[in-house]
N, C-alpha and C positions, 0 to 999 in steps of 0.2 A: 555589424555583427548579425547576422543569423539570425532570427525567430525560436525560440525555444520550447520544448515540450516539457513538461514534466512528469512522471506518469507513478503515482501510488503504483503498487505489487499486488501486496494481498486483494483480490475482487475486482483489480482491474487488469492487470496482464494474467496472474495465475488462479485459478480457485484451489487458494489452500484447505481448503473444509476440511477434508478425512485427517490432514496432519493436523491441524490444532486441535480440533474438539479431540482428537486419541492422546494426545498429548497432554491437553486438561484435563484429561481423565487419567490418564496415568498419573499425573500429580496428585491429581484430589485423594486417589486410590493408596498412593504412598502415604497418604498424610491419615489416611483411615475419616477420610472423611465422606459423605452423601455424593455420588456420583451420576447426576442429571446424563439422561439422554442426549446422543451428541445435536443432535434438532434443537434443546433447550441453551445449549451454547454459542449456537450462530453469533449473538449480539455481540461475543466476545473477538471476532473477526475484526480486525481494523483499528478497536482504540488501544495503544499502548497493553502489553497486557499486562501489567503490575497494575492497574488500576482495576484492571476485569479481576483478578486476582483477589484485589482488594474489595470487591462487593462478594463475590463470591466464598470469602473469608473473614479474613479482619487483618488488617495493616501490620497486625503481629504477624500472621504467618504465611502472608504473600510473598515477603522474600524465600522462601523457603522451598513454597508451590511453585515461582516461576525456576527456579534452581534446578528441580526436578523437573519440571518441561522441558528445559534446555537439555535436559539430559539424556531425555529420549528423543525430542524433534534435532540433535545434532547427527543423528547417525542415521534413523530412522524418518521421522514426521517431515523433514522436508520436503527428498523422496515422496511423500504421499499426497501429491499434487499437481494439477493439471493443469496447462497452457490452454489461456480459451479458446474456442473456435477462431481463428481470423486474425488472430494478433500475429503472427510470422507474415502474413501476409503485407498486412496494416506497416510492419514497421519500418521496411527497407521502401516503400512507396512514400512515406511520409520524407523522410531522410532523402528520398531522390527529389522533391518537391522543395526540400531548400530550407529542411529544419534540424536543428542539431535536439538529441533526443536524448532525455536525462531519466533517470530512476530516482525517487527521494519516495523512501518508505519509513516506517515507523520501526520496523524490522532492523535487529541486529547486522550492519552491516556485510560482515563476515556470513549469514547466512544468507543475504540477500546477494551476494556474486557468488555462492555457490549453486542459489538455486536459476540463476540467470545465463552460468555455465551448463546446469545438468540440461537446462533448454536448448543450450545452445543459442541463445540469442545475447549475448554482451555483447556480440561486435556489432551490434546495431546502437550500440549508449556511447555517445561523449562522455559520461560521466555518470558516477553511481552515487548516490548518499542516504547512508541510514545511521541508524542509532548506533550508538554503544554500547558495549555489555554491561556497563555499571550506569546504563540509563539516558547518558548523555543525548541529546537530543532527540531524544524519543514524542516531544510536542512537536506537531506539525507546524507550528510556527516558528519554532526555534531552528527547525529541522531545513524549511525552507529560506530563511534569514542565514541561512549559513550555506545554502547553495548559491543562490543569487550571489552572494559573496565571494565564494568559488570561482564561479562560470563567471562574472564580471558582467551578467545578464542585467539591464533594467526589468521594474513590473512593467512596463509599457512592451517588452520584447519578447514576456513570456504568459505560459498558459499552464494552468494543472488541472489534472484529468486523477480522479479518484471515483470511488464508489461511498464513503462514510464524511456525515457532517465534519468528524477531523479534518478533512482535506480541505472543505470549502471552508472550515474558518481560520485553518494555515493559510490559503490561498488568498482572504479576503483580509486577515491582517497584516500579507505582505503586499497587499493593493493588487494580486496579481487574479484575472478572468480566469473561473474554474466551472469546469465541464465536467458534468456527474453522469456514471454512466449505471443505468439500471439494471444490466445484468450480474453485478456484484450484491454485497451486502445491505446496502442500504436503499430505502424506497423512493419515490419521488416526494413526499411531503418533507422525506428528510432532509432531503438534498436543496430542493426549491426554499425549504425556510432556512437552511444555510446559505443560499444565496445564490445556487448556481447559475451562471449564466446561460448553459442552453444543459438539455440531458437527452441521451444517446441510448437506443435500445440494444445494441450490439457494436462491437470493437467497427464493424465494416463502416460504419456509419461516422465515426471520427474523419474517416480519412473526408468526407463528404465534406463537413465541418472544418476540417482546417482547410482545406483547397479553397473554401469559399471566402474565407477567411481572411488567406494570404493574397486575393486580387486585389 
């Protein structure tokens, strides 16, 4: 079988920033509640967001807030997000070097091939997995325990590539080597004390890393 990639979304293929933080804001704004600058919501980029929900509220009324997120990032806040430099390029070179190329994001499934269509890059993925809309495997561990299961991948056959400690301690509880890359959301202390095994200043630089990789 193949060598496999795995590749988080949010901060590692796309920079969703403008659609989530307008999103968070739209919720918090529904609920009449204090409405932080979209700069003081970064952190909310990447972990599940019923839990970002959940600090930014209280557990009573994050199902509520995320409700009303979906409601305006289904039409709107997806749309409002960029493909980073270098990833179109990056992914039909990796896939020509002899690697089947998977997506497992935290993200509602159904939002995450929509927004892999509006790029126009799905026909670059074997395979897509994301959460459920009532939460289901929204842990990056559960998330990728059910991919490797899917794909019939061993951890000895595959790699994940994310930008937030979720990914490297999804990646390190399914035994699989995860590659953080620093131009998303999260920093190098984040990344290195989650466990990364190498970190990448730019998407160009991956391909550097798995070519090397694969001899």
């Amino acid at each position: 079988m193949q060598p496999a990639i795995y590749f988080d979304l949010d901060g590692t293929l796309t920079d969703p920033r403008i659609g989530i933080t307008r999103c968070i804001q739209y919720a918090l704004r529904e609920l009449d509640c204090d409405v932080p600058e979209a700069d003081k919501l970064l952190w909310c980029i990447g972990p599940p967001l019923l839990q970002s929900f959940e600090k930014l509220l209280d557990a009573e009324r994050a199902p509520r807030a995320l409700a009303l997120y979906r409601e305006r990032f289904a039409d709107v806040g997806l749309y409002e997000n960029e493909i980073y430099a270098g990833i179109r390029e990056l992914l039909p070179q990796l896939r020509a070097s002899g690697y089947q190329l998977q997506v497992a994001s935290s993200k509602p499934q159904v939002f995450v091939t929509r927004i892999l269509d509006h790029f126009e890059i799905s026909r670059c993925f074997d395979a897509v997995f994301g959460s459920e809309l009532d939460g289901t495997r929204t842990d990056k561990t559960e998330l990728l325990a059910h991919a490797l299961r899917q794909t019939g991948h061993s951890a000895a056959q595959a790699c994940m590539v994310g930008d937030r400690k979720h990914d490297a301690i999804g990646a390190r509880n399914n035994q699989l080597r995860f590659i953080g890359v620093l131009y998303g959301y999260g920093d190098a202390a984040e990344l290195s004390q989650a466990g990364a095994w190498e970190l990448v200043d730019a998407p160009a630089q991956l391909r550097s890393v798995f070519c090397s990789t694969s001899q």
